[in-house]
N, CA, C and O atoms as a GROMACS GRO file, in nm:
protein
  348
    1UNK      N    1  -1.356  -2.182  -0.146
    1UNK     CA    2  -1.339  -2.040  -0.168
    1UNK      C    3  -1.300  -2.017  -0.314
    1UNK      O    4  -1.181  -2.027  -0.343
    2UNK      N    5  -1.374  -1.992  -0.390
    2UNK     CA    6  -1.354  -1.884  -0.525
    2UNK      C    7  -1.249  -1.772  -0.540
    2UNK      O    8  -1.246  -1.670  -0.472
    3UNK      N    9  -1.170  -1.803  -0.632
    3UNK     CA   10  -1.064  -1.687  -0.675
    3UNK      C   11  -1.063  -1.628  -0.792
    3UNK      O   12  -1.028  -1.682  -0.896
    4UNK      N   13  -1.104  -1.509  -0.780
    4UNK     CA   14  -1.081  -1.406  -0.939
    4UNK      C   15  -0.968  -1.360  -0.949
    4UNK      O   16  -0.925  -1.284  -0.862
    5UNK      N   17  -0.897  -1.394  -1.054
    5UNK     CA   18  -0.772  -1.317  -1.118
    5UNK      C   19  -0.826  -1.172  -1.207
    5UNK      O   20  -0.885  -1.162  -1.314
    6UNK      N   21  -0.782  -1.080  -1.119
    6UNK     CA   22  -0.809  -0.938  -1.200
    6UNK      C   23  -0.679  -0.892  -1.273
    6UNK      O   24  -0.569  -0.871  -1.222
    7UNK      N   25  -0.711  -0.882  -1.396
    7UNK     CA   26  -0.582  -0.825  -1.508
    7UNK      C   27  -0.646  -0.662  -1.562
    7UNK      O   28  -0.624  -0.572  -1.644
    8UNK      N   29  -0.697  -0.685  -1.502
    8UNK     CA   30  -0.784  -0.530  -1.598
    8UNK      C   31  -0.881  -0.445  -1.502
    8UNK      O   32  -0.973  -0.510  -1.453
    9UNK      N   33  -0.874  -0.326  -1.474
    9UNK     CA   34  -0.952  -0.246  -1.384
    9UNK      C   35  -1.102  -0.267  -1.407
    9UNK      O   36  -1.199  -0.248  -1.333
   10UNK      N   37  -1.088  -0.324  -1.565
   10UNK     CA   38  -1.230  -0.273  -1.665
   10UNK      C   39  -1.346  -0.439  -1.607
   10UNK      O   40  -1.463  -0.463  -1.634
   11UNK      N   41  -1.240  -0.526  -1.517
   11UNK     CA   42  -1.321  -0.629  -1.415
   11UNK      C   43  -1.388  -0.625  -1.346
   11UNK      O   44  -1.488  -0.697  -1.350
   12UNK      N   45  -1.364  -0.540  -1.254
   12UNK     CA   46  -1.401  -0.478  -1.140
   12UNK      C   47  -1.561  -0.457  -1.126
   12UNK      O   48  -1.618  -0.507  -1.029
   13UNK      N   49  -1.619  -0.400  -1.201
   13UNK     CA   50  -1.749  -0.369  -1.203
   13UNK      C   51  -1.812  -0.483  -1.212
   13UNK      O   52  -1.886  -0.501  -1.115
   14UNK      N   53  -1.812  -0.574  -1.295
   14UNK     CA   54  -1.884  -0.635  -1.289
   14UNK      C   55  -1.832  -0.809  -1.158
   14UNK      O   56  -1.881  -0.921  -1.143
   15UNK      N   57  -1.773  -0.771  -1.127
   15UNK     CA   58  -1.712  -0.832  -1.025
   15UNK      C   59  -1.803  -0.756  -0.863
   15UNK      O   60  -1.904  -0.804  -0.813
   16UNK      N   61  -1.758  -0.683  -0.835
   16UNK     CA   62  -1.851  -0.595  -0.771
   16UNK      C   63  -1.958  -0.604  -0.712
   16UNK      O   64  -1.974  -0.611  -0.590
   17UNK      N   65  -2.106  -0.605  -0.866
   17UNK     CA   66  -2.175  -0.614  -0.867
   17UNK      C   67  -2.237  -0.740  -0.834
   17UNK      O   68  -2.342  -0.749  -0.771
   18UNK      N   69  -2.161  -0.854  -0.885
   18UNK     CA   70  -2.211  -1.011  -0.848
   18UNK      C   71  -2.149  -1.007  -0.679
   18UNK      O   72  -2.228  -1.062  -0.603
   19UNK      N   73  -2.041  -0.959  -0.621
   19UNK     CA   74  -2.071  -0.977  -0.486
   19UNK      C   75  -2.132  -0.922  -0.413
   19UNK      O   76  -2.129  -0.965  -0.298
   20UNK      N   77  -2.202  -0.823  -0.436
   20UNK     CA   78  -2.312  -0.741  -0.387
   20UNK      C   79  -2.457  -0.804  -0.425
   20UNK      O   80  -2.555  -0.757  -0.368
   21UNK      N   81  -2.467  -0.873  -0.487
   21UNK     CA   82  -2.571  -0.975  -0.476
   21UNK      C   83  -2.556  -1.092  -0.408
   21UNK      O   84  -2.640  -1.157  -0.346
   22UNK      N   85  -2.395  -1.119  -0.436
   22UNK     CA   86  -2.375  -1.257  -0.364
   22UNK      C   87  -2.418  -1.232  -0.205
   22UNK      O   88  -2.472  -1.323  -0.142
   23UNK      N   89  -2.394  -1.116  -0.148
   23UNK     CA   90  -2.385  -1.078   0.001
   23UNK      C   91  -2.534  -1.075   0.024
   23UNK      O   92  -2.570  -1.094   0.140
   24UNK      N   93  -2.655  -1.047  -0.094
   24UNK     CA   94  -2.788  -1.009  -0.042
   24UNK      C   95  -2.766  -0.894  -0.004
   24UNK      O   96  -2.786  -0.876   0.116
   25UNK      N   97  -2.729  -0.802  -0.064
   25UNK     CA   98  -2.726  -0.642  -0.045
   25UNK      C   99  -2.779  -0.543  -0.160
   25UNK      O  100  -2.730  -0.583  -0.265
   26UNK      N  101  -2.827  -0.477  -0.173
   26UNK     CA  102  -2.945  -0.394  -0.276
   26UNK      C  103  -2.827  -0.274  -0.240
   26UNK      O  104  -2.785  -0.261  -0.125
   27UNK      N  105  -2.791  -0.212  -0.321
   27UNK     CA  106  -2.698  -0.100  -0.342
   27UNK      C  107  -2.757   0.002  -0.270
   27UNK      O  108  -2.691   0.105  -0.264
   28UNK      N  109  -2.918  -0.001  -0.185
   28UNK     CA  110  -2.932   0.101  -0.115
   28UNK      C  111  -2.860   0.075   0.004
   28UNK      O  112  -2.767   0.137   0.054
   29UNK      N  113  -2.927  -0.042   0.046
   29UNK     CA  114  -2.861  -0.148   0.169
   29UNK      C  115  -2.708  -0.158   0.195
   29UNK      O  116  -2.666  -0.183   0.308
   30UNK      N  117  -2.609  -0.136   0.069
   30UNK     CA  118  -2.481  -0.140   0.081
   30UNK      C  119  -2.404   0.010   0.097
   30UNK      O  120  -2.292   0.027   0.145
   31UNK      N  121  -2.482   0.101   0.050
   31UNK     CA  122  -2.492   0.267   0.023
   31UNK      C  123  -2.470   0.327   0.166
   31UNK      O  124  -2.372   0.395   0.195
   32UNK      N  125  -2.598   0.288   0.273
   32UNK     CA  126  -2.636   0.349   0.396
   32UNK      C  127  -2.519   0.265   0.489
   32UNK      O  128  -2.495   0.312   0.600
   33UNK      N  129  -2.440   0.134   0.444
   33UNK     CA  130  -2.377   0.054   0.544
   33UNK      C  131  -2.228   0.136   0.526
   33UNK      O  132  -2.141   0.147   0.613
   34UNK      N  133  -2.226   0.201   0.363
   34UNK     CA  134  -2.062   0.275   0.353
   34UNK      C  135  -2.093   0.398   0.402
   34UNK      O  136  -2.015   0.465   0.470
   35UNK      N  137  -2.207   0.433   0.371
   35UNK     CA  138  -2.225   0.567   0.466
   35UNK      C  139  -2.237   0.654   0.305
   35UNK      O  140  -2.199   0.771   0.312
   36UNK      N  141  -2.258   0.634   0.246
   36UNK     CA  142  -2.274   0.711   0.083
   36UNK      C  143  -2.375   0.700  -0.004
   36UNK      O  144  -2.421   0.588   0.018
   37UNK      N  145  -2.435   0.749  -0.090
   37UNK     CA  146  -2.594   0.763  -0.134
   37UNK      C  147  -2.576   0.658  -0.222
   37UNK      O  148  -2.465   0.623  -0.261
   38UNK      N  149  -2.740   0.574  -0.275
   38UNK     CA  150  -2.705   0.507  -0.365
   38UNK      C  151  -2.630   0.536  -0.522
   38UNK      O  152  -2.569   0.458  -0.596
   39UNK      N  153  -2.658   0.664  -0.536
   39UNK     CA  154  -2.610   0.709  -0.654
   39UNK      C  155  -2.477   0.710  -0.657
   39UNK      O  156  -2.422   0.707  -0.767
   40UNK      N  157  -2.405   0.715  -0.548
   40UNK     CA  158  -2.275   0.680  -0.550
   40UNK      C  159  -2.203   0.604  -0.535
   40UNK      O  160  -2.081   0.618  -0.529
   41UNK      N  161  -2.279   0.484  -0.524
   41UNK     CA  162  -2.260   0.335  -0.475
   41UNK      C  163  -2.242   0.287  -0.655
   41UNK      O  164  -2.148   0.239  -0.719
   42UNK      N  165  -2.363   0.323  -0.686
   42UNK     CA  166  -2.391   0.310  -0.851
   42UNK      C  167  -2.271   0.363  -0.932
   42UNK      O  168  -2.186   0.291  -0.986
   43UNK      N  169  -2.275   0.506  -0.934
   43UNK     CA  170  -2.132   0.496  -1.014
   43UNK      C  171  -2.021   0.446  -0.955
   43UNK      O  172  -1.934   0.434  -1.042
   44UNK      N  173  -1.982   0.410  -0.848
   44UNK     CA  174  -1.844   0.301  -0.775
   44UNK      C  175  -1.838   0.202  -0.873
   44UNK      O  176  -1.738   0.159  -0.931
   45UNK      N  177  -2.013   0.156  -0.893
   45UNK     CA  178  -1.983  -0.009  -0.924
   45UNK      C  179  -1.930   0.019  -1.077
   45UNK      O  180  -1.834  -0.032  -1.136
   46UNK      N  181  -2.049   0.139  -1.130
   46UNK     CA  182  -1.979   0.120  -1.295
   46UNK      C  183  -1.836   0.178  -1.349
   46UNK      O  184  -1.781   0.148  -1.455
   47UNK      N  185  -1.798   0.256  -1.266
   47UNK     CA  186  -1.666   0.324  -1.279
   47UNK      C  187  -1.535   0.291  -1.182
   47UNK      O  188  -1.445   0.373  -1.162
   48UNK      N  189  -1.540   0.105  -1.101
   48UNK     CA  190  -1.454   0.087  -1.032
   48UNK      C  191  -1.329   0.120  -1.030
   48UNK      O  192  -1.254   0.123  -0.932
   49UNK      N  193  -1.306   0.146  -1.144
   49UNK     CA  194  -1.141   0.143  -1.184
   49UNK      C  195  -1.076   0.290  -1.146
   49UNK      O  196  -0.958   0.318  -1.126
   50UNK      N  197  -1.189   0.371  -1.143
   50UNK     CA  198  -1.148   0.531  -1.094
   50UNK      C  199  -1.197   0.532  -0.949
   50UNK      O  200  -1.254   0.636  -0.918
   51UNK      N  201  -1.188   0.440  -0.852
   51UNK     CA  202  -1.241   0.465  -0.748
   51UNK      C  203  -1.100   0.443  -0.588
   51UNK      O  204  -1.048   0.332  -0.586
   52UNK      N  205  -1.082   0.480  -0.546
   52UNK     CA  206  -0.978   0.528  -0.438
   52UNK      C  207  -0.908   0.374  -0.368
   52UNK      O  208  -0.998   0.298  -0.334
   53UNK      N  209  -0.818   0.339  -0.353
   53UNK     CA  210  -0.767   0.182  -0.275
   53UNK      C  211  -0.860   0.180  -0.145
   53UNK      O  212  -0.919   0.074  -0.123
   54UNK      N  213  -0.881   0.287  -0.057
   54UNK     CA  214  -0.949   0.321   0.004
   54UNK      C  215  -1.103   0.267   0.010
   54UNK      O  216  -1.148   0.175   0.078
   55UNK      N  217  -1.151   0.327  -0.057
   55UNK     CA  218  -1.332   0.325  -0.056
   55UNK      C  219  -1.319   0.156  -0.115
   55UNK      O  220  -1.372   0.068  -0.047
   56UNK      N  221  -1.259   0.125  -0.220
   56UNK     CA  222  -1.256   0.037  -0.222
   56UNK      C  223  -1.255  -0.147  -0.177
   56UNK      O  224  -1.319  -0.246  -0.212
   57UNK      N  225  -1.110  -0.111  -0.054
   57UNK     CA  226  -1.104  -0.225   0.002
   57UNK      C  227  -1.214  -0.142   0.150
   57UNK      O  228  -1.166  -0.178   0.258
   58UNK      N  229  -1.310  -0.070   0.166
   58UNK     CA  230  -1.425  -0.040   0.242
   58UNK      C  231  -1.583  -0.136   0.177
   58UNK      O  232  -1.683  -0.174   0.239
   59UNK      N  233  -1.562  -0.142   0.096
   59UNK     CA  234  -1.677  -0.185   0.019
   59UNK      C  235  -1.624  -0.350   0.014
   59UNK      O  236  -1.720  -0.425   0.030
   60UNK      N  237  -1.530  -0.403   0.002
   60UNK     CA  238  -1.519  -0.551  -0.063
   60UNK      C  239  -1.508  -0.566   0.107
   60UNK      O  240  -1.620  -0.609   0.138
   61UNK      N  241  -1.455  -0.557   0.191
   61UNK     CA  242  -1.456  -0.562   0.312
   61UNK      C  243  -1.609  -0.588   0.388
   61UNK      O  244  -1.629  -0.679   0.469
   62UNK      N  245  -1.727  -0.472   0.335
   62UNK     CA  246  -1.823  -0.485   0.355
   62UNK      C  247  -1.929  -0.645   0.295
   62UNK      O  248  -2.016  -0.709   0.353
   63UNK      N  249  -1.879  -0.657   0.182
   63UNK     CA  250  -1.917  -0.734   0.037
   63UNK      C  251  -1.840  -0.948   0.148
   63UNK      O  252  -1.875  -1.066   0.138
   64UNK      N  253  -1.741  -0.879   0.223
   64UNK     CA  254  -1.700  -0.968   0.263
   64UNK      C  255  -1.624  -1.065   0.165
   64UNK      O  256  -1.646  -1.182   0.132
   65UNK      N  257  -1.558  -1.005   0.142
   65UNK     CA  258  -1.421  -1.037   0.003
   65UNK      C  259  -1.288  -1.005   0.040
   65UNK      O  260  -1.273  -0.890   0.080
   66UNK      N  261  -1.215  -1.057   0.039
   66UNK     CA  262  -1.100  -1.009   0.094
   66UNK      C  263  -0.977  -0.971  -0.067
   66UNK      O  264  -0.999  -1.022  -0.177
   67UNK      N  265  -0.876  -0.890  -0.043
   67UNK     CA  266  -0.800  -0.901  -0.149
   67UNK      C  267  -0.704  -0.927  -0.126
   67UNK      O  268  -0.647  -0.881  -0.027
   68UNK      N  269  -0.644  -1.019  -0.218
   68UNK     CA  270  -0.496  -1.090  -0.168
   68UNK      C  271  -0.368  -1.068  -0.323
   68UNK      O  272  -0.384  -1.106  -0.439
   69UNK      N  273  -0.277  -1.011  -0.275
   69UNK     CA  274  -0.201  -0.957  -0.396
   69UNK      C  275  -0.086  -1.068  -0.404
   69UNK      O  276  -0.026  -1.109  -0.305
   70UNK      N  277  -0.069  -1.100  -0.503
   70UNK     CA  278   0.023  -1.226  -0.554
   70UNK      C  279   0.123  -1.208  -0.629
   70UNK      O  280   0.079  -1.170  -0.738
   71UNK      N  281   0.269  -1.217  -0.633
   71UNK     CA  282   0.392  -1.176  -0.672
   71UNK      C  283   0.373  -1.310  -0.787
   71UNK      O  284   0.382  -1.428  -0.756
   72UNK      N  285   0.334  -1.238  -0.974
   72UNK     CA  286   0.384  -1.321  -1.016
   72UNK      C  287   0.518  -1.454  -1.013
   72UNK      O  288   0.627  -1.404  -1.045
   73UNK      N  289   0.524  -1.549  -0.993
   73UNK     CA  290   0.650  -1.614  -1.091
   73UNK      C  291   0.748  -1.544  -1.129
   73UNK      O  292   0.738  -1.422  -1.130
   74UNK      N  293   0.857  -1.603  -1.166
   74UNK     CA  294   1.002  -1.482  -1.262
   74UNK      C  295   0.943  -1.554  -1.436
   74UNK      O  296   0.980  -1.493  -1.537
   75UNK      N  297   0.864  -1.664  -1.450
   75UNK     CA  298   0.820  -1.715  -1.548
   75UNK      C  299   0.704  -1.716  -1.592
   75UNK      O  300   0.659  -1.801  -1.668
   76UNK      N  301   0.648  -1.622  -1.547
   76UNK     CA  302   0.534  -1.551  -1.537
   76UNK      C  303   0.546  -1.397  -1.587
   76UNK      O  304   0.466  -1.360  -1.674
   77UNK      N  305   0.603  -1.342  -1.557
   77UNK     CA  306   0.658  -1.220  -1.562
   77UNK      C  307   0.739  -1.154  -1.684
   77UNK      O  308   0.863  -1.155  -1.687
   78UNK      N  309   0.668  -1.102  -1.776
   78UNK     CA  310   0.718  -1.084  -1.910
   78UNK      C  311   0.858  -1.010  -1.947
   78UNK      O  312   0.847  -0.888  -1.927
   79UNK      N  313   0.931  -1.031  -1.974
   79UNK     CA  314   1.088  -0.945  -2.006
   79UNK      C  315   1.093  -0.872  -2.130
   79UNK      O  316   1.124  -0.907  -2.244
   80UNK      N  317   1.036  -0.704  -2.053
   80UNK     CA  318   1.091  -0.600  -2.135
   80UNK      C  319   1.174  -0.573  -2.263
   80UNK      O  320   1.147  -0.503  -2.360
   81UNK      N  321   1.288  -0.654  -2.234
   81UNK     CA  322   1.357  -0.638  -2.334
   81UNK      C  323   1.355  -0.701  -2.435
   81UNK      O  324   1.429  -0.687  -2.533
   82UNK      N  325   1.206  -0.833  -2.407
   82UNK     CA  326   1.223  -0.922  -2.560
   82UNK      C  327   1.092  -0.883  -2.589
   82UNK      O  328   1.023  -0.980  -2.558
   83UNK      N  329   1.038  -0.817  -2.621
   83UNK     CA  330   0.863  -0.725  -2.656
   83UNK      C  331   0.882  -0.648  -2.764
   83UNK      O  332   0.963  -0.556  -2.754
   84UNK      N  333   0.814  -0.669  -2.886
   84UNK     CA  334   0.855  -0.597  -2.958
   84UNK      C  335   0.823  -0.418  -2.928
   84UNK      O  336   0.753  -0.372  -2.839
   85UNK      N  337   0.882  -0.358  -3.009
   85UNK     CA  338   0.870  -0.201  -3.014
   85UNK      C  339   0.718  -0.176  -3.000
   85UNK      O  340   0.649  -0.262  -3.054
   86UNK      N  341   0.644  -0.059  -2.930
   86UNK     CA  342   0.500  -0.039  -2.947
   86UNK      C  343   0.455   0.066  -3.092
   86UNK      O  344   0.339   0.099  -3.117
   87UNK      N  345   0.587   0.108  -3.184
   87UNK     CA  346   0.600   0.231  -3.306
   87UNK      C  347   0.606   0.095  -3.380
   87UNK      O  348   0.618   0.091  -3.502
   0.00000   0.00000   0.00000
């Protein structure tokens, strides 16, 4: 089993898109199974990052992906107070 670490929403799409091939699904084929046109399947994939937790884990569910959320480390986990200023 393959694991993607997502740090960035701006992943998503193209993440997406390779499991929607990985599954053998044509975005019409994946469109009519969420119940939503392809055109809206299309912008999902290119605009994942604006798209609902919802519709979302509906589609990777479909895609047959599961998502699993992971509690950095305490050494992992960057401390605020030693970062420099963002001014």
């Amino acid at each position: 089993m393959n694991q993607y670490i997502v740090h960035a929403a701006e992943q998503l799409p193209t993440l997406l898109k390779a499991f929607r091939k990985e599954a053998g699904l044509t975005q019409v084929e994946a469109a009519l199974r969420l119940g939503i046109t392809q055109q809206t399947l299309s912008a999902l994939e290119r605009n994942a990052q604006k798209v609902s937790a919802e519709r979302l884990l509906q589609l990777l569910s479909l895609l047959g992906v599961e998502m699993v959320l992971q509690k950095k480390s305490a050494k992992q986990v960057p401390d605020p107070a030693l970062e420099a200023p963002a001014w």
